[in-house]
HTML snippet that shows the backbone in 3Dmol.js (N, CA, C, O; Angstrom):
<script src="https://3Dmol.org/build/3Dmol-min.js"></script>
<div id="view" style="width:600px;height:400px;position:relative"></div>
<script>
const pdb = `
ATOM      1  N   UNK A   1     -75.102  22.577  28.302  1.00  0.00           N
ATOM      2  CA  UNK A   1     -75.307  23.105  26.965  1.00  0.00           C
ATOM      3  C   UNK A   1     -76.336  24.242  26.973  1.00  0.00           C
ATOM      4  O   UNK A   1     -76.137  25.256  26.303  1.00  0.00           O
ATOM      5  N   UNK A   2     -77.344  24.096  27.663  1.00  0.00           N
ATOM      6  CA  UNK A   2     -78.118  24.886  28.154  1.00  0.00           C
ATOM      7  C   UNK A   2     -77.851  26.577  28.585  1.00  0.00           C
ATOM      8  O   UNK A   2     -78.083  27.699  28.136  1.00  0.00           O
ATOM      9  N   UNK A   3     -77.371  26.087  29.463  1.00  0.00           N
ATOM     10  CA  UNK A   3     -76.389  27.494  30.181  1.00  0.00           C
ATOM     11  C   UNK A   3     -75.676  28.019  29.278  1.00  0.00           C
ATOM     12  O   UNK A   3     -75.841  29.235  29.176  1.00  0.00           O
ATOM     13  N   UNK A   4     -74.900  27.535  28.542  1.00  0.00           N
ATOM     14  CA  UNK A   4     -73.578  28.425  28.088  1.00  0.00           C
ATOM     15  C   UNK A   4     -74.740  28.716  26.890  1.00  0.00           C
ATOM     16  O   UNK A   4     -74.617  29.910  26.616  1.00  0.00           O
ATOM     17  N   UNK A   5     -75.850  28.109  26.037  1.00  0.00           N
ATOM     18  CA  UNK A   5     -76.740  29.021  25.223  1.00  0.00           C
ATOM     19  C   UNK A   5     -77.327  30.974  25.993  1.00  0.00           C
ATOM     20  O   UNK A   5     -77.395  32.110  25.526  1.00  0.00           O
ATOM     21  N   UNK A   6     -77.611  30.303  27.355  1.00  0.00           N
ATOM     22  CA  UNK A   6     -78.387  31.142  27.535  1.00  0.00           C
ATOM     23  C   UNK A   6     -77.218  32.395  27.978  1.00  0.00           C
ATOM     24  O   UNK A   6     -77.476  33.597  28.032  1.00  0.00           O
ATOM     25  N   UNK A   7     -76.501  32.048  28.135  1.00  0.00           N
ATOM     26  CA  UNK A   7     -74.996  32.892  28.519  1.00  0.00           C
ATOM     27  C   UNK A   7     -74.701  33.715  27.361  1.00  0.00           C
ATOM     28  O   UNK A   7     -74.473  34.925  27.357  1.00  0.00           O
ATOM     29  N   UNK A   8     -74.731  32.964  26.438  1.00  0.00           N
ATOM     30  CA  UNK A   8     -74.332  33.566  24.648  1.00  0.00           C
ATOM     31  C   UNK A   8     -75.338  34.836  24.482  1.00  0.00           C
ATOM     32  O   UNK A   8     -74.958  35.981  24.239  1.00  0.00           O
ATOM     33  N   UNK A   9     -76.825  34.388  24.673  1.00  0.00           N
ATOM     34  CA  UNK A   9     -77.535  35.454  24.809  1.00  0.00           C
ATOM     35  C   UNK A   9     -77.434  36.618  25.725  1.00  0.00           C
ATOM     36  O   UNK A   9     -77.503  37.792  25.360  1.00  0.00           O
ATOM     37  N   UNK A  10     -77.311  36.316  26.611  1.00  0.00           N
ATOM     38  CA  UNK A  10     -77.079  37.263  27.692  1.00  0.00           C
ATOM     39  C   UNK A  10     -76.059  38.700  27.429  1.00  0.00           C
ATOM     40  O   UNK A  10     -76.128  39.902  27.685  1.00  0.00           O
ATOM     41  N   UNK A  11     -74.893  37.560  26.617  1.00  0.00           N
ATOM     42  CA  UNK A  11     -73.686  38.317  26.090  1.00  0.00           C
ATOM     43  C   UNK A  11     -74.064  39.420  24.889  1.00  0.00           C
ATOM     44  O   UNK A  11     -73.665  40.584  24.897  1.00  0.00           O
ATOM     45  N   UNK A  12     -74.883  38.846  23.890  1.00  0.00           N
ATOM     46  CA  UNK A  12     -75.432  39.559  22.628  1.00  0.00           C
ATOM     47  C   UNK A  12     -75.594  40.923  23.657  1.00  0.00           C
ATOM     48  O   UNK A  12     -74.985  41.949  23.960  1.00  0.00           O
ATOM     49  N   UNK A  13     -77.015  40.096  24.011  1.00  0.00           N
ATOM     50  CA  UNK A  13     -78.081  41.120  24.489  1.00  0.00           C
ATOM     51  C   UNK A  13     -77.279  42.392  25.257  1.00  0.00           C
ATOM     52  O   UNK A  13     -77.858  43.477  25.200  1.00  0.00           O
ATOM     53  N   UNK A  14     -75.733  42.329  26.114  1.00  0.00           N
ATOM     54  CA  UNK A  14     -75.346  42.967  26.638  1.00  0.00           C
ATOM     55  C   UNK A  14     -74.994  44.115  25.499  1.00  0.00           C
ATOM     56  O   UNK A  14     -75.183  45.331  25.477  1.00  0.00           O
ATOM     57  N   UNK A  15     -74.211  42.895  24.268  1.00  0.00           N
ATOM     58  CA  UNK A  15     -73.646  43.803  23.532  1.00  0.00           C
ATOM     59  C   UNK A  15     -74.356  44.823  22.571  1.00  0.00           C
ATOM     60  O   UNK A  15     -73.737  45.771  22.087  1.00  0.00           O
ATOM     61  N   UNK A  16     -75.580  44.604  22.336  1.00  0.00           N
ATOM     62  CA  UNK A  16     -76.740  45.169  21.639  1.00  0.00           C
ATOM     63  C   UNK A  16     -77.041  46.385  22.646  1.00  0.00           C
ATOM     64  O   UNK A  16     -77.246  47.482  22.125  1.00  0.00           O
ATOM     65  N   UNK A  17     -77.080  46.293  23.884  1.00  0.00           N
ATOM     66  CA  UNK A  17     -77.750  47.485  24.663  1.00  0.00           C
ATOM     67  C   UNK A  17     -76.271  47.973  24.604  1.00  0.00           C
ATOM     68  O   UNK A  17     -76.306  49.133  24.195  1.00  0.00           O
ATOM     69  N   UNK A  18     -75.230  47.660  24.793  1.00  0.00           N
ATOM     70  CA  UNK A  18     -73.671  48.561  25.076  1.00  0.00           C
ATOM     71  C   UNK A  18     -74.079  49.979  23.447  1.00  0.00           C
ATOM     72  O   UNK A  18     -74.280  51.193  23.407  1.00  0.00           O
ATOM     73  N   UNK A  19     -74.011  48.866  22.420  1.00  0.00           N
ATOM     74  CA  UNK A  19     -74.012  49.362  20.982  1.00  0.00           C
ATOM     75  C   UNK A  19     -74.778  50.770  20.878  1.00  0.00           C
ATOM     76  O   UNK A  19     -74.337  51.874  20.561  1.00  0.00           O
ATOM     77  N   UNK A  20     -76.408  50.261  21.348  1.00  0.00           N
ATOM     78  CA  UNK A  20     -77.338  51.377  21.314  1.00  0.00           C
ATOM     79  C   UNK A  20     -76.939  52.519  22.212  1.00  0.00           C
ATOM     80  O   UNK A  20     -77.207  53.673  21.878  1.00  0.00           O
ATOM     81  N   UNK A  21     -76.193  52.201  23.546  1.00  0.00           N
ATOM     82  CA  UNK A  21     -75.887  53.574  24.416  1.00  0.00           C
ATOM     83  C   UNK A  21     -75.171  54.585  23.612  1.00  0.00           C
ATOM     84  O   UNK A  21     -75.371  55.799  23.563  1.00  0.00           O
ATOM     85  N   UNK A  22     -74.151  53.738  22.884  1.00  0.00           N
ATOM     86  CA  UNK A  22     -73.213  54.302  22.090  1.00  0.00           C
ATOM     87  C   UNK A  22     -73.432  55.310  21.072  1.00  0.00           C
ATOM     88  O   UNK A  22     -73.101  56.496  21.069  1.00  0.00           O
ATOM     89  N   UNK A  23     -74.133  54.531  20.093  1.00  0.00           N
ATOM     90  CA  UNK A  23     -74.796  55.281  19.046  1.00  0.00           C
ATOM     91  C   UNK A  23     -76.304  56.146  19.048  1.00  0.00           C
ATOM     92  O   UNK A  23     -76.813  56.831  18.160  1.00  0.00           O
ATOM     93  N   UNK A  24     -76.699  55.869  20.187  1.00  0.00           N
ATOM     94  CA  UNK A  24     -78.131  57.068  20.329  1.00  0.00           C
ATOM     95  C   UNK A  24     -77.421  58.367  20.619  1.00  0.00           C
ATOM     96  O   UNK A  24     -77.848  59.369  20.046  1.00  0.00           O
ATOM     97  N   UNK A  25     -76.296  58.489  21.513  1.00  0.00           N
ATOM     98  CA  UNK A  25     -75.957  59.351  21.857  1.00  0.00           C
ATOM     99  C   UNK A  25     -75.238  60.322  20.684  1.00  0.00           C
ATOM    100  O   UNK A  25     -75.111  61.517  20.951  1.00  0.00           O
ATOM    101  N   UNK A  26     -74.892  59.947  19.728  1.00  0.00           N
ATOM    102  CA  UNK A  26     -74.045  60.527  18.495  1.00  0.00           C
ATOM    103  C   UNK A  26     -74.626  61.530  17.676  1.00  0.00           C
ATOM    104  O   UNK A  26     -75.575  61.155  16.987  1.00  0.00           O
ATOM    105  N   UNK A  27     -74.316  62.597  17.598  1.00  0.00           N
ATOM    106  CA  UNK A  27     -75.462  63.635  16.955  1.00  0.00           C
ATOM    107  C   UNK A  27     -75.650  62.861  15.732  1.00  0.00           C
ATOM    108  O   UNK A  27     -76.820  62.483  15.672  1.00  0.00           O
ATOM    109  N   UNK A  28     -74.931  62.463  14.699  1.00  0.00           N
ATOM    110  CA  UNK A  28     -75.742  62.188  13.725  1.00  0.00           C
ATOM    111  C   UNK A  28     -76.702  60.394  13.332  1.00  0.00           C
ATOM    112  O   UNK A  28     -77.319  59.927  12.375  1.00  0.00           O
ATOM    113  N   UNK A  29     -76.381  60.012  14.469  1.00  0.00           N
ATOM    114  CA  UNK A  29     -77.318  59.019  14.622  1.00  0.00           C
ATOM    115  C   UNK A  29     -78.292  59.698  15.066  1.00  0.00           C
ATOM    116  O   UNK A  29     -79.305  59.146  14.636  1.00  0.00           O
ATOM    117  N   UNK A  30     -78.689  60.960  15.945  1.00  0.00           N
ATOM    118  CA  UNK A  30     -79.507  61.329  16.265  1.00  0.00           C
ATOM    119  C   UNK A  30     -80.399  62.105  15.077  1.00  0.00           C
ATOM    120  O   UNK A  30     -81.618  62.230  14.959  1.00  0.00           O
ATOM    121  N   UNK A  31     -79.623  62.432  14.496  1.00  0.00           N
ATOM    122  CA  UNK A  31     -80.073  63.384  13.118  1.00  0.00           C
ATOM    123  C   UNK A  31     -80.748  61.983  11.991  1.00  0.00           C
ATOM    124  O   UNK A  31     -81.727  62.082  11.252  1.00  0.00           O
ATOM    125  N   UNK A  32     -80.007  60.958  12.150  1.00  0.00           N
ATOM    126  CA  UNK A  32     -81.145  60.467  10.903  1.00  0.00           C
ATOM    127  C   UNK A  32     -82.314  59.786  11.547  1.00  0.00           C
ATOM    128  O   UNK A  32     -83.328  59.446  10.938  1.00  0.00           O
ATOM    129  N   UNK A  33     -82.034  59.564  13.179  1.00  0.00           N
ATOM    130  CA  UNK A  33     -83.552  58.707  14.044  1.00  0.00           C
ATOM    131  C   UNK A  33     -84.581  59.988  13.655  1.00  0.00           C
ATOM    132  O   UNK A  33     -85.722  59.621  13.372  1.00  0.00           O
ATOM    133  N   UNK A  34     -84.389  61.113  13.616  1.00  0.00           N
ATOM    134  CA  UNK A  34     -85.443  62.272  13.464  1.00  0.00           C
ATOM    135  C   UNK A  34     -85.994  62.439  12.751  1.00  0.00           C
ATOM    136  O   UNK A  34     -87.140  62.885  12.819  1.00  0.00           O
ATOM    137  N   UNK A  35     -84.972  61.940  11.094  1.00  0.00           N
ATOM    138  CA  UNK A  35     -85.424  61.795   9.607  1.00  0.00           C
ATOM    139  C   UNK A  35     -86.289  60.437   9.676  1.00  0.00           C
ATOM    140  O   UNK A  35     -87.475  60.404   9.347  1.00  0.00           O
ATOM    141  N   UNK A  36     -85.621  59.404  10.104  1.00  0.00           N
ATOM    142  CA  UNK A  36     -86.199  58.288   9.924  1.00  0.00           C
ATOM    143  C   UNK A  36     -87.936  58.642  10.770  1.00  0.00           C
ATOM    144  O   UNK A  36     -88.872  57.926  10.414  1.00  0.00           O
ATOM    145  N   UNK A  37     -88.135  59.503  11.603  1.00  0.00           N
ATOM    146  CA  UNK A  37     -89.380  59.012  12.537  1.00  0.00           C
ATOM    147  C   UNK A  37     -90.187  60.309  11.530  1.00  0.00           C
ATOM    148  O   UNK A  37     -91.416  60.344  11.487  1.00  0.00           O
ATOM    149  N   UNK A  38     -89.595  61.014  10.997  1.00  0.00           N
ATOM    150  CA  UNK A  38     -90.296  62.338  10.181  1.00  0.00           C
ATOM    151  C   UNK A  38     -90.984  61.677   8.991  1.00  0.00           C
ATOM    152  O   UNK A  38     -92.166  61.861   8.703  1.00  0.00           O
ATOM    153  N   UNK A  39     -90.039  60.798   8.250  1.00  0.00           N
ATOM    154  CA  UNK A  39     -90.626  60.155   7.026  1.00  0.00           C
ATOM    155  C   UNK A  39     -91.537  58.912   7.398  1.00  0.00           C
ATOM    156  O   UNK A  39     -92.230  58.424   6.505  1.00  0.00           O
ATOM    157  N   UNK A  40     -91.567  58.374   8.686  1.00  0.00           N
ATOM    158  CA  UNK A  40     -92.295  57.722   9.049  1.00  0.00           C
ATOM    159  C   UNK A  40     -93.683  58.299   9.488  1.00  0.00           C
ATOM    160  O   UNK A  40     -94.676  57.582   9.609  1.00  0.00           O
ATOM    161  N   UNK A  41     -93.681  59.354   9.666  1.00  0.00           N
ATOM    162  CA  UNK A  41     -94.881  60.166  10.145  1.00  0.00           C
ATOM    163  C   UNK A  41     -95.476  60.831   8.945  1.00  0.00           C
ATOM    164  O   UNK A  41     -96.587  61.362   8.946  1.00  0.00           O
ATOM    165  N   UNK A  42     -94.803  60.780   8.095  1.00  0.00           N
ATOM    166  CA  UNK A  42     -95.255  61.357   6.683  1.00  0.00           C
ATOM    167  C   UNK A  42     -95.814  60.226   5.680  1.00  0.00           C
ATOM    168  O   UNK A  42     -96.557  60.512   4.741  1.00  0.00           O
ATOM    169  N   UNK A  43     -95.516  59.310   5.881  1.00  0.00           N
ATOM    170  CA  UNK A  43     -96.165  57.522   5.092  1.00  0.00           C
ATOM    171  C   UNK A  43     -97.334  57.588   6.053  1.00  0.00           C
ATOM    172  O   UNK A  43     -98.502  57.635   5.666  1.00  0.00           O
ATOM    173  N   UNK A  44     -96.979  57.590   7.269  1.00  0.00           N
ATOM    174  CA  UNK A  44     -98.394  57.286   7.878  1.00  0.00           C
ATOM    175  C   UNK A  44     -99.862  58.666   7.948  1.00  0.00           C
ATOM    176  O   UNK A  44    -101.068  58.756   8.179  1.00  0.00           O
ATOM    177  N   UNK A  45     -98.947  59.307   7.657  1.00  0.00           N
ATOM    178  CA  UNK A  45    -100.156  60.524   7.168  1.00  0.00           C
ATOM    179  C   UNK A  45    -100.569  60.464   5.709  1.00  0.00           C
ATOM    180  O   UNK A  45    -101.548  61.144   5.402  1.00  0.00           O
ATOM    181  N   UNK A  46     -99.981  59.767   4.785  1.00  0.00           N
ATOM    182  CA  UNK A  46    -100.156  60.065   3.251  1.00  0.00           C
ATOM    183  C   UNK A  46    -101.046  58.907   3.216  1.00  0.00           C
ATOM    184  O   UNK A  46    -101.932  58.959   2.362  1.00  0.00           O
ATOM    185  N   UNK A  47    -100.992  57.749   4.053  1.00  0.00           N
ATOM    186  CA  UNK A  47    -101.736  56.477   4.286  1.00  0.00           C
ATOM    187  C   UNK A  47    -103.337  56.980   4.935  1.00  0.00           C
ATOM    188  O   UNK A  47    -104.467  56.941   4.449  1.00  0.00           O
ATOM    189  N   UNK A  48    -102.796  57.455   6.262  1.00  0.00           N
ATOM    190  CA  UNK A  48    -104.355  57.971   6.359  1.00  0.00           C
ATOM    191  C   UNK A  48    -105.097  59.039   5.276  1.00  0.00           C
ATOM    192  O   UNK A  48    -106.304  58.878   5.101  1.00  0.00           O
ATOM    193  N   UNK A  49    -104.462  60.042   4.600  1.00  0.00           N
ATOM    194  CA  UNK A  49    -105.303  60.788   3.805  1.00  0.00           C
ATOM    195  C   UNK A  49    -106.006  60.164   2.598  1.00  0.00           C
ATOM    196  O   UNK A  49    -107.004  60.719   2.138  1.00  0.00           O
ATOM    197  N   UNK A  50    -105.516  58.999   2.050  1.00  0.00           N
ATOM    198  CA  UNK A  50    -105.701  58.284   1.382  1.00  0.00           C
ATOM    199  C   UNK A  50    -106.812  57.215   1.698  1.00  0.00           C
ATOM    200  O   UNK A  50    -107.540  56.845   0.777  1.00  0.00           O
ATOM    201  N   UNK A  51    -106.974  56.698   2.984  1.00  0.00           N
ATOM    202  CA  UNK A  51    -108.309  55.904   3.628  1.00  0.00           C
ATOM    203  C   UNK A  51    -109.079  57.142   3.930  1.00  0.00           C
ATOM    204  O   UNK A  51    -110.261  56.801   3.967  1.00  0.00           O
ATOM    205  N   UNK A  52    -108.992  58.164   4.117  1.00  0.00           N
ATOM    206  CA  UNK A  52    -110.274  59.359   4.172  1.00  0.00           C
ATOM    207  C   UNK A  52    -110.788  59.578   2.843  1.00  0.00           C
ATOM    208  O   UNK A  52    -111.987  59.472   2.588  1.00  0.00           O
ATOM    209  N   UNK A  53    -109.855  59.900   1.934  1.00  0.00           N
ATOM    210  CA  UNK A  53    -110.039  59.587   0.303  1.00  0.00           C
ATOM    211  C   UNK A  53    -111.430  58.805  -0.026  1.00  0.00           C
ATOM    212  O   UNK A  53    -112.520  59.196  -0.442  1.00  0.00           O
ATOM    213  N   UNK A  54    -110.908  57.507   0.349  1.00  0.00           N
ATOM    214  CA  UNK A  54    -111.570  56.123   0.168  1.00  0.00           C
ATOM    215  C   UNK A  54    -112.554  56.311   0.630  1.00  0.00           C
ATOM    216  O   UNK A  54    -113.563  56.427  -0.066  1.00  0.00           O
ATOM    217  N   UNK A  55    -112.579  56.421   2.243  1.00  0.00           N
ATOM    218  CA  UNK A  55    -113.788  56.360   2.702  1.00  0.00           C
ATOM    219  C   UNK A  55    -115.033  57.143   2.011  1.00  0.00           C
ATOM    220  O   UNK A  55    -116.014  56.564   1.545  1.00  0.00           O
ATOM    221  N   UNK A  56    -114.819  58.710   2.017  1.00  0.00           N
ATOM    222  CA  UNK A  56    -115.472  59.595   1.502  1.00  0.00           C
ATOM    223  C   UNK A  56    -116.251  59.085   0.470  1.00  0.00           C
ATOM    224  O   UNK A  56    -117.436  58.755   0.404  1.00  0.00           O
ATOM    225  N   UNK A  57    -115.286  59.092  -0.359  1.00  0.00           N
ATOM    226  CA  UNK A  57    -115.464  58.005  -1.896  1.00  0.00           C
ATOM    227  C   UNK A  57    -116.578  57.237  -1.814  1.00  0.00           C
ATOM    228  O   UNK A  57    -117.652  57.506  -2.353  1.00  0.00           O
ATOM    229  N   UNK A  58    -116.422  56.604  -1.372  1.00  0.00           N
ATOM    230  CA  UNK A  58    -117.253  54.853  -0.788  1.00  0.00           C
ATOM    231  C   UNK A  58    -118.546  55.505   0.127  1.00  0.00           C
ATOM    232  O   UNK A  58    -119.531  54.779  -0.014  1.00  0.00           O
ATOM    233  N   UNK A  59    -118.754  56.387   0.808  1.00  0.00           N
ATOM    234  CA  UNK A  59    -119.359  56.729   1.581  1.00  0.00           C
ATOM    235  C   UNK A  59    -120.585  57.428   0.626  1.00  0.00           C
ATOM    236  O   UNK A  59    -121.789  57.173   0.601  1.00  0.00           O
ATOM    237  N   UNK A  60    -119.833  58.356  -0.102  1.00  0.00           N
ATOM    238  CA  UNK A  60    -120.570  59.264  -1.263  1.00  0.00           C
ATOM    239  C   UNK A  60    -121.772  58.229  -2.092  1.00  0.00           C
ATOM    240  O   UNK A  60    -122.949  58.526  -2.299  1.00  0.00           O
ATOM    241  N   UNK A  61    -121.071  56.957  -2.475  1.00  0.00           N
ATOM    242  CA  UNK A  61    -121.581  55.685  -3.457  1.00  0.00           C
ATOM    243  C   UNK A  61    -122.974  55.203  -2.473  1.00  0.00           C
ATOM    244  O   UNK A  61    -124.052  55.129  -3.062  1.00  0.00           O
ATOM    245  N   UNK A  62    -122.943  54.991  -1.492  1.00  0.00           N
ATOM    246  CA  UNK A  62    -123.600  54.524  -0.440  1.00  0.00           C
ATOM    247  C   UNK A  62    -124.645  54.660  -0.782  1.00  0.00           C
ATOM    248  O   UNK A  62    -125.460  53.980  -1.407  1.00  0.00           O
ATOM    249  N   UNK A  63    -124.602  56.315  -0.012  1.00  0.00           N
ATOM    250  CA  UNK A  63    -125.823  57.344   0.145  1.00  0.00           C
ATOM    251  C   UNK A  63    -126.661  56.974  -1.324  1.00  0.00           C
ATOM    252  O   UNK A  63    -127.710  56.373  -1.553  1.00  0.00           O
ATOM    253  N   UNK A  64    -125.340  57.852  -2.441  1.00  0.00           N
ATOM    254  CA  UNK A  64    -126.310  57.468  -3.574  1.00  0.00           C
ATOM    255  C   UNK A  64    -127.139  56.178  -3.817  1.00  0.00           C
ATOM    256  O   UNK A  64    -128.351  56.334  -3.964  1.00  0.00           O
ATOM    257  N   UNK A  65    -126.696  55.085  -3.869  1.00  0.00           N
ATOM    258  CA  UNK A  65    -127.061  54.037  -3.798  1.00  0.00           C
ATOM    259  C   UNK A  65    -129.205  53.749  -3.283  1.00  0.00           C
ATOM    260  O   UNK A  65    -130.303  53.499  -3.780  1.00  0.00           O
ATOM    261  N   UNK A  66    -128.452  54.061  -1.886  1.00  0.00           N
ATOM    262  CA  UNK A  66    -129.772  54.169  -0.583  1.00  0.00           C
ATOM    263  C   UNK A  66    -130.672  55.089  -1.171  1.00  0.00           C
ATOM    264  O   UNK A  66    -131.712  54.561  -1.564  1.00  0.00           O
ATOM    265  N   UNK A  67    -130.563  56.489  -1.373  1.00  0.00           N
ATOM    266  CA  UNK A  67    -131.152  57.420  -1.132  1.00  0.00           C
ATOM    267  C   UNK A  67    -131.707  58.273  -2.890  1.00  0.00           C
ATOM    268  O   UNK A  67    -132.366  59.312  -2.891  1.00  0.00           O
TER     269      UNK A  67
END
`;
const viewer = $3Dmol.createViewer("view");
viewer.addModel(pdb, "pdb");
viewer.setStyle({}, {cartoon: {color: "spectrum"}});
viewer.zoomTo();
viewer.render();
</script>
C-alpha cells in the first residue's frame, strides 16, 4: 500500500514537471510570468515605500518626544 502511494506521487510529480516544461516554454505563459513578477515587484515596492513612510513618521515623533 505503501509503494503504490509513493508511486502515485512519483507519477503526479512527473506529471507536474512534464506540465511546467510545457508551458514555461509558451510565449504567452511567458508574457504573463513577466506581468505576474512585474506586479509583484511593484506590491513589494509600494509595501516598502510605505514602511519608510512609517518609519520616518515614527522616527520624526521620537526625536520630538526625546529632544
Amino acid at each position: 500500500m505503501e509503494t503504490t502511494r509513493y508511486k502515485q506521487q512519483d507519477q503526479q510529480q512527473e506529471l507536474i514537471s512534464f506540465a511546467h516544461q510545457q508551458t514555461s516554454q509558451h510565449p504567452l505563459f511567458q508574457l504573463y510570468q513577466l506581468t505576474h513578477e512585474f506586479h509583484q515587484e511593484a506590491r513589494h515596492r509600494q509595501a516598502w515605500e510605505a514602511h519608510c513612510c512609517w518609519y520616518e513618521a515614527t522616527s520624526g515623533e521620537h526625536r520630538r518626544e526625546i529632544g
